[in-house]
N, C-alpha and C positions, 0 to 999 in steps of 0.2 A: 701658421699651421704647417704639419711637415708630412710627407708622404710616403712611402713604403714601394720596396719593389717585389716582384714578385717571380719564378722563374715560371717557363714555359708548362716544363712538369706538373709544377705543381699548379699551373691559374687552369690547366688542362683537367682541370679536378672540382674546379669550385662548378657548384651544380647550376647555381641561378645568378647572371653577372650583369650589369650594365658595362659594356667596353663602348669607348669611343679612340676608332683610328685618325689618327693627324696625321696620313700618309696622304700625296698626293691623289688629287680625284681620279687621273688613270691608274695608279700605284695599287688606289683601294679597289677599282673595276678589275683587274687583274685580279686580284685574288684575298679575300679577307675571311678574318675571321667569321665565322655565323654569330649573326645580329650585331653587328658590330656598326654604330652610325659612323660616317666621314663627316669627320670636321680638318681639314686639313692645317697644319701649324702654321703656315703661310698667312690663314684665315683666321687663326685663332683669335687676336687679340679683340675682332671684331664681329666675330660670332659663338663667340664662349655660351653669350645667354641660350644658344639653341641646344648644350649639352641638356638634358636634366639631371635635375639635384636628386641624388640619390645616395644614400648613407656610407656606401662604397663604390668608385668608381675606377674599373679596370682601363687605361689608357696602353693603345700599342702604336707600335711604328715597322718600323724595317728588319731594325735590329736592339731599339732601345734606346737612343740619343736623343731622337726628336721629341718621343715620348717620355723620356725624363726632365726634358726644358717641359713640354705641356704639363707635367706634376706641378712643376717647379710655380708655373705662371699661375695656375689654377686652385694652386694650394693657397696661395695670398692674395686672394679676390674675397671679399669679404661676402660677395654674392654664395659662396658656397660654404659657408658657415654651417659645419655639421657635417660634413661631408668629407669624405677620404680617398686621397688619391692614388694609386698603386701603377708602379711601373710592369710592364709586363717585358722581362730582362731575355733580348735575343730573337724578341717580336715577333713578325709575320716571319719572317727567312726561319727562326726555327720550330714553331708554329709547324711550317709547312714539312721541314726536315726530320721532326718527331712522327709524322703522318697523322696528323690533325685534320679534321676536315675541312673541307675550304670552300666562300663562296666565289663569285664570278659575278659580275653586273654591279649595277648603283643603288641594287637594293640592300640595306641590313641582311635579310637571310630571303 
């Protein structure tokens, strides 16, 4: 399966998203997107099954890097058969530079 990226601009637009950040767990307390689960990439190979499967799925990180290995890994697990993966290109750093809104804590939103 192969995955897509996406810029900041424009994933700033999609109305209704499942995002999963694979920043670190104080990275994502710090400051995340709204509704955004942590699954950190560190964790990933071994807690994948807690993303859900959903037809598109918005993946962020820092800047982009860690979150294109999570496309990469997540796109050829046979567990998400159906499912699309999108990098989100320039991540929480421009995210936050665009003046997007931002949460705080270890909740999604």
């Amino acid at each position: 399966m192969a995955w897509t990226e996406i810029s900041v601009t424009d994933f700033a637009l999609v109305q209704s998203s499942y995002v999963v950040d694979v920043r670190e767990v104080d990275e994502y307390v710090d400051g995340h997107v709204p509704g955004a689960v942590n699954v950190p990439l560190s964790e990933l190979a071994e807690n994948f099954s807690s993303i859900a499967k959903y037809e598109t799925v918005y993946v962020v990180c820092q800047l982009g890097g860690r979150s294109a290995r999570a496309c990469e890994f997540l796109s050829n697990l046979p567990e998400f058969d159906g499912s699309h993966f999108v990098n989100v290109v320039g991540g929480t750093a421009a995210w936050i530079l665009e003046g997007n809104e931002v949460m705080t804590g270890d909740n999604p939103s």
